[in-house]
Structure formats: C-alpha cells, structure tokens
N, C-alpha and C positions, 0 to 999 in steps of 0.2 A: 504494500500500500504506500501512496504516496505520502505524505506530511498531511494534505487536507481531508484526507481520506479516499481519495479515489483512488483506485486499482491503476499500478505501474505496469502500463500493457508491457514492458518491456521484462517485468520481473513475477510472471503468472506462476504459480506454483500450481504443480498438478495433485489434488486433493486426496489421490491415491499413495500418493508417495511421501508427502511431503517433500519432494525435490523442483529445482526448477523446472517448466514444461518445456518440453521444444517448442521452439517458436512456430506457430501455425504457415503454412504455403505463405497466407497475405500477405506476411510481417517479412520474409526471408528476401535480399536484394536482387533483383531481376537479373538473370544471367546477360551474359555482355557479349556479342558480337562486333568483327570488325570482318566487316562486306569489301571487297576489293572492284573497283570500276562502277562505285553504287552512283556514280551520278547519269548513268543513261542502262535502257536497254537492258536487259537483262539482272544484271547488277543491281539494277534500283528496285526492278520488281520484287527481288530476294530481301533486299532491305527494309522496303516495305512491308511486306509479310514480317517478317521477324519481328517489326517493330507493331504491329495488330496482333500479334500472337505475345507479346510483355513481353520482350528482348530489347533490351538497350542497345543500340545499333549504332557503331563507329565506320562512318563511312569514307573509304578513301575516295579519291577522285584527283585526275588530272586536271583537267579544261573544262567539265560539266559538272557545276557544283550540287548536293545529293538536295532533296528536299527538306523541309522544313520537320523537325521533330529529330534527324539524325546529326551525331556531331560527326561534322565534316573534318578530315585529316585531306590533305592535299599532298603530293608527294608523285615524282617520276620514277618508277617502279622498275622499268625501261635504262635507266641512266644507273651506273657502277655506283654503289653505296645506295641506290633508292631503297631496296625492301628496307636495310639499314636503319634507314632516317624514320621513314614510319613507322616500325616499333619502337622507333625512342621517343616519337610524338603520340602513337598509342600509350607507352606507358607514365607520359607524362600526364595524362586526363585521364589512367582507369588504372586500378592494382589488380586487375582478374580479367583473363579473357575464357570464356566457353566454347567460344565455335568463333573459327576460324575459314571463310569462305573466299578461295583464290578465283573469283571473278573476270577479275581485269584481264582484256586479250585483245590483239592485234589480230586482223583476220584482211588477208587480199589472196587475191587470184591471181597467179601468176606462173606464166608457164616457163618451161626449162631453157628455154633459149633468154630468157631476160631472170631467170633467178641466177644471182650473182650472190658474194659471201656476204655482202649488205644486207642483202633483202632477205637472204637465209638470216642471218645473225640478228637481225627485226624480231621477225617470227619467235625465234629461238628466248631471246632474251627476254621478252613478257612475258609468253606465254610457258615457260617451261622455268625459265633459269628464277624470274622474281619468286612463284612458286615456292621454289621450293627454297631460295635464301631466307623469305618472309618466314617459311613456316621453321627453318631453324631460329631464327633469332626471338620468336614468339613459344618456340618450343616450352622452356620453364614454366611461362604462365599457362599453359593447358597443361602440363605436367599434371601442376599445383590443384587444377580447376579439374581434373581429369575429364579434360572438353573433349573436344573434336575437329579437325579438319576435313571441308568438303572443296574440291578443288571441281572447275566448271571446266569438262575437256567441251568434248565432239564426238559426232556417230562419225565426220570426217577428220580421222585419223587416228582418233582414238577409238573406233570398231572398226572402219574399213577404209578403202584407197579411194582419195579422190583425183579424177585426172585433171592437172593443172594446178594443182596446189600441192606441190611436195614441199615446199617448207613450212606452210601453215600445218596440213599435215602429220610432218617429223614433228612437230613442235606439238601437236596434241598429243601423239602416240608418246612421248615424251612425258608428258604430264599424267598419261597414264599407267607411266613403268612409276615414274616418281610417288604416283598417292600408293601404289603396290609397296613399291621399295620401305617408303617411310610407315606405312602400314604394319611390318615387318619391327622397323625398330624402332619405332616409338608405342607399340604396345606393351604390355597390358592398358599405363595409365593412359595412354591418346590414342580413339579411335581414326580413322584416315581412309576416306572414301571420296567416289567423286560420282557426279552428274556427265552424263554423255547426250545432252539434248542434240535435238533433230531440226526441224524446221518447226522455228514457234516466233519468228520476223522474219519480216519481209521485205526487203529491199524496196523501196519505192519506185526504182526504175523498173520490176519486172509485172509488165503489166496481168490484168484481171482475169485474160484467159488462160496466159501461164500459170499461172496462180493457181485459178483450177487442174490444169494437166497436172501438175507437180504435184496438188492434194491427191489427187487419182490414184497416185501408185503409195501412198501411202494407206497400209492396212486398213487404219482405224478411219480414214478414208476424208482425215481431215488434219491441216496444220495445227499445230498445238499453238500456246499462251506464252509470255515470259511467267504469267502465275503459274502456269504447271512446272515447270523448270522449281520455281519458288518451292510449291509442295513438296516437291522432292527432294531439295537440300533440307526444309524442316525436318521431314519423315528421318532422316539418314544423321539432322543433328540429334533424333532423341532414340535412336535407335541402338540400345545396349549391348548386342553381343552380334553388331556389323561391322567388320573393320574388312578393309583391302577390296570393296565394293564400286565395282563400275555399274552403275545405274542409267540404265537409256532413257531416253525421255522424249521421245521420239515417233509414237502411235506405230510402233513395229516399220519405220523406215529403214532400219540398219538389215532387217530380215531379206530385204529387195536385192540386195549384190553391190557389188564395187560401180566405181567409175562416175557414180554421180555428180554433180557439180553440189558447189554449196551455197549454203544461205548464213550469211551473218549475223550469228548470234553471241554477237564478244560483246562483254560489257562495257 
C-alpha cells in the first residue's frame, strides 16, 4: 500500500503467498523492434503491424522517413561502418531489442553483359553483407532478450533462379545461407528465420493486363499484400521452437519453376 492508502500497482502481493505477484501482461514493457528500410514498401508495412500488434518499433530509414508513432534511426546501411553506426544509435534510445527484422534491400535488373563488380558489390553489400554485420553487433541485446531475427530475402534467389538478375539474386541466396548459418550459432538463446515473399508490389510501370497475366500463374491465383509479408514476420517473431526457417510468402509462386522475372519488393 501506498502512504495514503491506495494499493502500489507496482508492489501487488499475491494473497496466496504472501510474496510479491508477477507483474500482470499490462504492467510488463512492450517488446522493442528495430525494422530495417521501415520508411517505404515493404519495411513500413512490417512496422506498422508491429507497432498495432504493442511493439515498440525503431525504424531505420535512408531517404524515406518511417511514419509517425515509430522512432526513426536514419543511417547508410550500404556505406563500410553503416550496420555499425545504427546499433550505437539503437542502443543509444533502447536497452532491449526483441526482434530484429533485416528489411532494407537494393533490388535492379540487370543483365550479365552490364553487371560489372559495382553493380554486383551494390547488390551484395545491402542486401547480404548489412544483414548480417547488423545482426552481429545487435547480437548481445537479443542474447539478453532471447528475441529473434527475421531477415526479408526472395522466392528470386533465395528459392529459385531469376534470368537477369544474378547479383540481386547471389545477394538473396546469400541472405538465405546467412539466417541458416547464424540460425546455427546463435541458438539456443536467438531464434533466426526469414521471409521469402513473392509478388505483393507492383511496379507502376507494368501495366493492368500484365498484372493480371503475372497473377494467373500464380497458385492462389492472386498477388499478395506488403501486410501479408507483415503477418508472416509477426507469426515467425512469436514462434518458439522455429529457428533456421525460410518462409514463402508468395501464394505458391516459387512452386511454378525458374526463370521468372521479378517484382520489387525491397524495403
């Protein structure tokens, strides 16, 4: 009890025990998420959800700053030292992460006669190399927290070949040896899974009939959402005994074969 007599919600004795109680779900502080590429596409959808489902959501972002309710971290992910810098400005505004989601991606088309070690080492360096420097330097606080990493590949590259994007590509199949690998040694206490969405944006330039042909040969017979994408990183951060999980998201598009072209779904 307090001094005037009201009940100290913080100091509730449980009447069975006389011991103090565990603090009820309400009272316990909202787990903490740091979303990567939350300020468009993809990225934001994931943050959003987190942040309607009681997730306190740290959002990085380059050039598209996140919505209102997320605290925005900004940081070149892409540039030598960027994962770097943003765990020291994550842990400079949070002492706890739970879920850790590698969002942030470079995505172009580009065929073999014009990919050069530039355009490969693009690719490479967002999409694979921030990855996984991010998730070593943030490793401790999910230790701590025994969270979770969901890293955001592709059905292109990380399930199957796409013709005209071998370094986009290399650089998904990459991120999906990586949430393997780190699956591996960062278990027991950190689980390490990823998302392999399909077509769920759509490029503006490809117009309404293609749109329809390309849903066509898709199974479930229709392009998916960036909230289905979202669903699925939730599902895979409260999921207890998944770790090393590639996750499609994709309405069975990865089922159709190789060769396909892609749709842009980088954060």
């Amino acid at each position: 009890m307090g001094r005037d007599g009201d009940r100290d919600p913080g100091r509730d004795v449980d009447p069975l025990t006389s011991l103090p109680a565990r603090p009820t779900l309400r009272r316990m502080a909202s787990p903490v998420a740091l979303v990567t590429g939350a300020g468009v596409r993809v990225g934001r959808a994931i943050a959003l959800d987190l942040r309607r489902h009681g997730w306190e959501v740290a959002a990085h972002h380059r050039s598209h700053r996140p919505p209102r309710g997320l605290v925005a971290l900004p940081a070149d992910l892409a540039a030598p030292g960027g994962p770097e810098a943003l765990a020291r400005a994550f842990r400079a505004r949070f002492g706890r992460l739970d879920l850790l989601v590698n969002s942030a991606a470079a995505f172009e088309a580009r065929p073999l006669a014009d990919t050069d070690a530039a355009a490969f080492d693009a690719q490479m360096d967002l999409n694979a190399r921030a990855p996984l420097l991010l998730s070593r330097a943030l490793a401790p606080l999910l230790r701590r927290s025994r969270g979770a990493i969901v890293n955001v590949a592709d059905i292109g590259g990380g399930l199957v070949a796409w013709k005209g994007y071998a370094a986009y590509a290399a650089s998904k199949a990459a991120l999906v040896r990586i949430t393997e690998c780190l699956a591996l040694e960062l278990a027991p206490a950190v689980r390490v899974n990823a998302v392999a969405p399909g077509t769920v944006l759509w490029p503006e330039s490809i117009p309404a009939a293609r749109r329809r042909e390309l849903a066509s040969r898709i199974p479930l017979g229709r392009a998916g959402t960036p909230e289905d994408v979202a669903a699925a990183v939730r599902f895979l951060a409260g999921a207890p005994y998944v770790t090393g999980a590639i996750l499609p998201v994709d309405g069975g598009r990865h089922l159709s074969g190789r060769g396909g072209g892609g749709v842009d779904n980088s954060g």
